[in-house]
KENU-921910 format. One line per 4 residues: number of its first residue (from 0); their letters; for each residue x, y, z of C-alpha. Coordinates in steps of 0.5 Angstrom, whole numbers, plus 500, padded with zeros to 3 digits. Layout:
// residues N
NUM	a	X Y Z ~ ...
This chain:
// residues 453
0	xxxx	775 332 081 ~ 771 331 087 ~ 774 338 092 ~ 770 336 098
4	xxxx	773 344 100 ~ 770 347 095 ~ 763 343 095 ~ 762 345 102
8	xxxx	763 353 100 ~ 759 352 094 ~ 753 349 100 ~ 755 354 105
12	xxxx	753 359 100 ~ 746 356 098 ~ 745 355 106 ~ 739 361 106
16	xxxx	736 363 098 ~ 732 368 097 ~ 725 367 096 ~ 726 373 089
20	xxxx	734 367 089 ~ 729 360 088 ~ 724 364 083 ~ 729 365 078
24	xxxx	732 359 079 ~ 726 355 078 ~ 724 359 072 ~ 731 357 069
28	xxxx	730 350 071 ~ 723 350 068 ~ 727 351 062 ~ 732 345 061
32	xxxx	738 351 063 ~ 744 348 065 ~ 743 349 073 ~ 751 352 076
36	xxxx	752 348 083 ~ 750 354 087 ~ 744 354 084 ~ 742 346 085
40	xxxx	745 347 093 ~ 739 353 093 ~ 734 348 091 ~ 737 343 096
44	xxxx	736 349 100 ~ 729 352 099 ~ 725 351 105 ~ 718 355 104
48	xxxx	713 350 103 ~ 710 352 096 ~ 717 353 093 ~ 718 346 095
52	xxxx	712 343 091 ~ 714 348 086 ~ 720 344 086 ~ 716 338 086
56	xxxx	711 340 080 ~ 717 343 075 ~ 721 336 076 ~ 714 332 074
60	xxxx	713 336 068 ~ 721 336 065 ~ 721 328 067 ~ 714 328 062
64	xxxx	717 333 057 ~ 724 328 056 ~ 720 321 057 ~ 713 322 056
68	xxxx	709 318 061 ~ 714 311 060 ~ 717 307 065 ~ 722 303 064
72	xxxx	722 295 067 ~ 728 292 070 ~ 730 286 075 ~ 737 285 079
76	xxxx	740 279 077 ~ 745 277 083 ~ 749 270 080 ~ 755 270 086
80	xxxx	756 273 093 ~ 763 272 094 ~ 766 278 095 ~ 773 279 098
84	xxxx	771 287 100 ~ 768 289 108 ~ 764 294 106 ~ 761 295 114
88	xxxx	754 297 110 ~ 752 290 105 ~ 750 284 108 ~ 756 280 103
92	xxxx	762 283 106 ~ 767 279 107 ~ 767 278 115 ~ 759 276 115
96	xxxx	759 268 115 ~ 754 263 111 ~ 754 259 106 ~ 756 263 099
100	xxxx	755 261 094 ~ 755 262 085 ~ 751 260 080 ~ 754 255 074
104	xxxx	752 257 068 ~ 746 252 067 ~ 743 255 073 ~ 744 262 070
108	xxxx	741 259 064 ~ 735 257 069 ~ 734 265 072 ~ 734 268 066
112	xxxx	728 263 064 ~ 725 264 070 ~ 725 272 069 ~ 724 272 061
116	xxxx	717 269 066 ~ 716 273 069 ~ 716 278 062 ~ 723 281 065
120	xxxx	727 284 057 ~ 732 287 061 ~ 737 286 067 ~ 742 288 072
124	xxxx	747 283 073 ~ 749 283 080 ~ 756 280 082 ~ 761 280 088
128	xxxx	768 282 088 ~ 772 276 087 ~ 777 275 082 ~ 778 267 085
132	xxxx	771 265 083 ~ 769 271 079 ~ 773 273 074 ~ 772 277 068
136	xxxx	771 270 064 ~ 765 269 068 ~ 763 274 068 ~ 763 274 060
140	xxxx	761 268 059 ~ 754 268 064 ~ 753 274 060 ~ 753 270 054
144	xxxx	750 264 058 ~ 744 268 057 ~ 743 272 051 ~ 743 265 048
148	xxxx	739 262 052 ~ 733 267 054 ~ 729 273 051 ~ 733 277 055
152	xxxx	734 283 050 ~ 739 288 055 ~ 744 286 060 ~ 746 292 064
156	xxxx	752 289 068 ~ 754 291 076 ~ 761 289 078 ~ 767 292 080
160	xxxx	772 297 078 ~ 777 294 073 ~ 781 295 069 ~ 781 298 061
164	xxxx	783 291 058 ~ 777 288 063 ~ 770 293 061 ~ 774 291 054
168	xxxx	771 284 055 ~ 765 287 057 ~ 764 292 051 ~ 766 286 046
172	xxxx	761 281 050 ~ 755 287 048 ~ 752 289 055 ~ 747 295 056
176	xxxx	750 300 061 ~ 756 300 065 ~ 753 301 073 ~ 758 303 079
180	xxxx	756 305 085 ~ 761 311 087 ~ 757 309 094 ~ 760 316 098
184	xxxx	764 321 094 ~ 767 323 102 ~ 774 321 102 ~ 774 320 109
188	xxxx	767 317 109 ~ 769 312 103 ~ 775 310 108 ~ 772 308 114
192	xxxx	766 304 110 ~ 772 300 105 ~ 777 298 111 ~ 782 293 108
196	xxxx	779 292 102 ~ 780 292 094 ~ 774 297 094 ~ 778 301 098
200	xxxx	782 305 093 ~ 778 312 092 ~ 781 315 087 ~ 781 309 083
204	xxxx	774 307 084 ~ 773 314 083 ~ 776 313 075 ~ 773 308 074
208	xxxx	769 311 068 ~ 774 315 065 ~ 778 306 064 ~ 770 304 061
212	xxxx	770 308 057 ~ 777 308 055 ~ 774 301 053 ~ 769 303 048
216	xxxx	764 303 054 ~ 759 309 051 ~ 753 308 056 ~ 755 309 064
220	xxxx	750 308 070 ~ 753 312 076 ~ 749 312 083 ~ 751 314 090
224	xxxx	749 309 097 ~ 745 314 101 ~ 746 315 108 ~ 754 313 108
228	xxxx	755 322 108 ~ 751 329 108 ~ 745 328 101 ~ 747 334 100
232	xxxx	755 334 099 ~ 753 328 095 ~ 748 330 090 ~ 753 336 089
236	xxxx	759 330 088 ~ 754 327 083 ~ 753 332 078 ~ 760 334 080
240	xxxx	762 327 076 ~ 757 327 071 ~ 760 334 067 ~ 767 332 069
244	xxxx	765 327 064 ~ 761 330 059 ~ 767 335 059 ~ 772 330 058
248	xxxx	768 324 054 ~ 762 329 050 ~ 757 324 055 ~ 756 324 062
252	xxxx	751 318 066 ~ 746 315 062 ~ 743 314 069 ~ 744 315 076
256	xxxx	740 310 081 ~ 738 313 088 ~ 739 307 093 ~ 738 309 102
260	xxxx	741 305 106 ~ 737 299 107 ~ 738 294 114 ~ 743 288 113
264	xxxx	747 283 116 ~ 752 284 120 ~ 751 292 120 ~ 746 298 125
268	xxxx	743 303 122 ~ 744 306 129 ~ 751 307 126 ~ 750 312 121
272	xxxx	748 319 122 ~ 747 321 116 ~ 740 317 114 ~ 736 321 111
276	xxxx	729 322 111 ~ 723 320 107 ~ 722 328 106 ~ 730 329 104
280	xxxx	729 323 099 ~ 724 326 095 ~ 727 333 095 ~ 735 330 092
284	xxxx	730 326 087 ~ 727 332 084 ~ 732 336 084 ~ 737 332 081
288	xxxx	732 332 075 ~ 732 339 075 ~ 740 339 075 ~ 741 332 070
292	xxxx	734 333 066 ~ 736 328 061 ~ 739 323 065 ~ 734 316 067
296	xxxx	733 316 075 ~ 733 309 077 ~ 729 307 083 ~ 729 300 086
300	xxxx	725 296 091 ~ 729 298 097 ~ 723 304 097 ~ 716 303 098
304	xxxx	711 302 093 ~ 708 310 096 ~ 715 313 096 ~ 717 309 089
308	xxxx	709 312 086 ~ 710 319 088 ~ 717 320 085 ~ 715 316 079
312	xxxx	711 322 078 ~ 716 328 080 ~ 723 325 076 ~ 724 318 076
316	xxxx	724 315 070 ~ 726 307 072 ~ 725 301 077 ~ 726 295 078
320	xxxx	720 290 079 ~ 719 283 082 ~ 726 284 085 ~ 730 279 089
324	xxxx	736 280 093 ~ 740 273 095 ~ 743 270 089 ~ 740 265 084
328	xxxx	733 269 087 ~ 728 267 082 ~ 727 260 084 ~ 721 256 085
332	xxxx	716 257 090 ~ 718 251 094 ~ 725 252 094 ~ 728 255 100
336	xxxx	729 263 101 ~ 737 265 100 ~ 742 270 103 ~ 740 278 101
340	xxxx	744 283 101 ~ 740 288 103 ~ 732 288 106 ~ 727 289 100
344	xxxx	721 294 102 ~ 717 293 096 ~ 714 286 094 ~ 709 287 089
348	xxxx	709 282 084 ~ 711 285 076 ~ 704 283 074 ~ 702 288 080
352	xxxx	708 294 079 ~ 704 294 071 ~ 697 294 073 ~ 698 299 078
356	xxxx	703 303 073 ~ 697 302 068 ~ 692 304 073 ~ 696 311 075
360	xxxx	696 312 066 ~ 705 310 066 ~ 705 306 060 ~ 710 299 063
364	xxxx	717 299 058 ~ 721 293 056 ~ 725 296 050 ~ 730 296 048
368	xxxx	731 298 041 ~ 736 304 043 ~ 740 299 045 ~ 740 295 039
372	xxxx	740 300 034 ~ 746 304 037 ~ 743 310 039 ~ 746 310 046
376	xxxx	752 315 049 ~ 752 322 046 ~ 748 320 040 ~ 742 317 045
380	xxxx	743 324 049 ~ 744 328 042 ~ 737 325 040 ~ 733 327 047
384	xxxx	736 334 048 ~ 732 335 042 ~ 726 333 044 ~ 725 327 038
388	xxxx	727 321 043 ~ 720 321 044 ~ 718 320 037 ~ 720 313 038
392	xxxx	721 311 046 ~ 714 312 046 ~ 711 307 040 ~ 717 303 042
396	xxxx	714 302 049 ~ 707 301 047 ~ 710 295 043 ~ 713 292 049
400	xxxx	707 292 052 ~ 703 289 048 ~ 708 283 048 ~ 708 283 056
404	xxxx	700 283 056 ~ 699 277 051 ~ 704 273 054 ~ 704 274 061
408	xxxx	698 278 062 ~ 692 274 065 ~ 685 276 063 ~ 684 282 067
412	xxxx	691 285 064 ~ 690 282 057 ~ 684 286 057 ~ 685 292 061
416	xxxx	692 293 057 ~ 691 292 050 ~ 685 297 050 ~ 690 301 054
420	xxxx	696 301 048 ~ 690 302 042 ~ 688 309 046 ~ 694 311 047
424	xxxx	696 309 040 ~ 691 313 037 ~ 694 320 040 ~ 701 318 037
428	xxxx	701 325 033 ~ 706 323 027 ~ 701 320 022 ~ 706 316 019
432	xxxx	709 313 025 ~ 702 311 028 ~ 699 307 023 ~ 707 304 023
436	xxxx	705 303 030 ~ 698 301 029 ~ 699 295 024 ~ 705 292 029
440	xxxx	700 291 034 ~ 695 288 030 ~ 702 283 029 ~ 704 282 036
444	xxxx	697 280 038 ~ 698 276 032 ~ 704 273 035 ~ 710 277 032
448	xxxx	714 279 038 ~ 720 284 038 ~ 718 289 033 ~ 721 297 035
452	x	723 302 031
């Protein structure tokens, strides 16, 4: 799948575009036109500075056509760092020494509540690789622990690469998305980075979506560990991954996230020579919007809150918020701080991401109707190559926040947020769908909750 030869050709051939080369690649991507490898490589490429700002402005406008002026709201949800791998970049490799620990399923069900709290609807479960102290059955049942237990409304689940009959379990227990991290798709690199580990077979991690959805996993989020290889080589690898799938499935990536390599335990960032720069950072978000427009891009807490503001305006379309890294993270206030995997850079509070999401004109989304009506694989990508998904993700998305400002909005928010989601409402243009939307509002100030189309 991923010919490290060819792709290095295809760069090499990019290295220098033409400024009449990058004009008609803009004017193709602007159009939502399936861009080839060279082309995106131009685009890595291009190094006039108003080619690069119209690298910026196209991304902004294609991300606003697709998902209008919505970003979507998550947490991680770390429940155990037991882990078996060594992987040299993450602060739960196995060499590293401290208390581990797992959560039980009562203190599943207490994080699950302290984040429905704080207004969270969906989360990415996080879990270490150990088939002694987290097996898929733990998995699944935590998954159960809090569906039942909370408001939690989407689970979108982060382990390991497993086999069909495991992301079976998965499918059947009903979570959102599947996320795997290919971390670097350099062979070499990959080796180097997984000395002595379950997580040190390539190939098989490599495949591990073909198995996910062999099991009857429709919805798939892929992401790559910036700075482990060339950004370059991997932003190609991971369009290179995505229409292998769409070519063997009918649907590639639901989402792709875009992590930088953080500081953490047991590890320098000394060591590796390809971090990248906050400049490299916005241009391989931007253009993989171009090159993936319908496909959602997740931004965590790793960026800072400026990084994170500028590219929610020029293509990502997802962040994670109030987000902690060490296991059973969302705790009291008196109790202590935990082991975390990485360092965090941005540590707003969720109320604070909102109001400035708000003040920036984003709307906050907590839905998760997509999800619960079955529109998710190729009948979500169907629906967004179309351009109707926004008839509905919109309203969806007022909807929720409505909810998030009734319920845990204090009296600048309330205010601030329910005239914010009546002005909006209002420029709904389906008349149909905004007296709909109009009068469900009217019941979640009421009381009502969970109301979408």
């Amino acid at each position: 799948m991923i010919d490290k030869h060819y792709i290095e050709k295809i760069l090499a051939a990019g290295k220098n575009p033409t400024k009449e080369e990058i004009i008609k690649v803009l004017d193709k991507a602007s159009k939502r036109k399936n861009l080839n490898l060279l082309e995106i490589a131009m685009l890595l490429n291009a190094h006039e500075e108003d080619q690069v700002k119209e690298i910026y402005d196209i991304a902004g406008k294609i991300k606003e056509q697709i998902y209008g002026n919505r970003v979507v709201i998550f947490a991680p949800l770390y429940i155990s760092n037991y882990c078996v791998n060594n992987c040299k970049y993450c602060g739960y490799r196995r060499d590293n020494v401290f208390d581990r620990k797992k959560l039980q399923q009562e203190e599943i069900k207490k994080q699950a509540i302290n984040l429905e709290k704080l207004g969270h609807k969906r989360l990415a479960l996080e879990v270490g690789e150990s088939p002694k102290e987290t097996p898929i059955d733990y998995v699944v049942e935590s998954i159960k622990t809090i569906y039942d237990n909370s408001s939690i409304r989407r689970i979108n689940v982060n382990i390991a690469s497993t086999s069909v009959e495991e992301y079976k379990k998965l499918h059947d227990v009903g979570i959102g998305t599947y996320i795997l991290f290919q971390e670097t798709y350099d062979k070499e690199a990959f080796a180097d980075q997984h000395p002595k580990s379950l997580k040190g077979d390539y190939d098989y991690h490599l495949h591990s979506f073909d198995r996910a959805f062999e099991a009857g996993i429709d919805d798939v989020g892929a992401g790559v560990l910036f700075g482990l290889a060339h950004w370059k080589f991997e932003v190609l690898s991971l369009i290179t991954h995505n229409r292998y799938l769409e070519d063997k499935f009918g649907v590639g990536f639901h989402t792709i996230s875009v992590p930088r390599l953080k500081k953490a335990d047991g590890m320098s960032l000394e060591d590796y020579p390809h971090i990248i720069t906050d400049e490299q950072f916005k241009r391989l978000v931007t253009v993989m919007r171009l090159a993936v427009p319908y496909v959602g891009l997740i931004l965590s807490t790793r960026e800072t809150k400026e990084i994170r503001e500028e590219l929610i305006a020029h293509g990502v379309s997802q962040i994670s918020a109030g987000s902690k890294t060490d296991v059973g993270g969302y705790h009291d206030e008196e109790e202590a701080h935990d082991h975390d995997q990485f360092e965090l850079s941005d540590e707003r509070s969720v109320s604070d991401v909102n109001k400035d999401l708000i003040d920036a004109g984003y709307i906050p989304s907590y839905c998760t109707a997509c999800y619960r009506k079955g529109r998710t694989g190729d009948r979500f990508m169907s629906l967004a190559k179309a351009g109707t998904i926004g008839m509905i993700c919109e309203p969806n998305a007022l909807m929720t926040l409505t909810e998030y400002v009734m319920d845990y909005g204090d009296q600048e928010l309330i205010e601030k947020g329910l005239k914010y989601v009546l002005e909006h409402a209002e420029n709904i243009k389906n008349q149909t769908i905004k007296e709909k939307l109009k009068n469900n509002i009217f019941k979640i100030i009421k009381g009502e909750r969970d109301l979408f189309f």
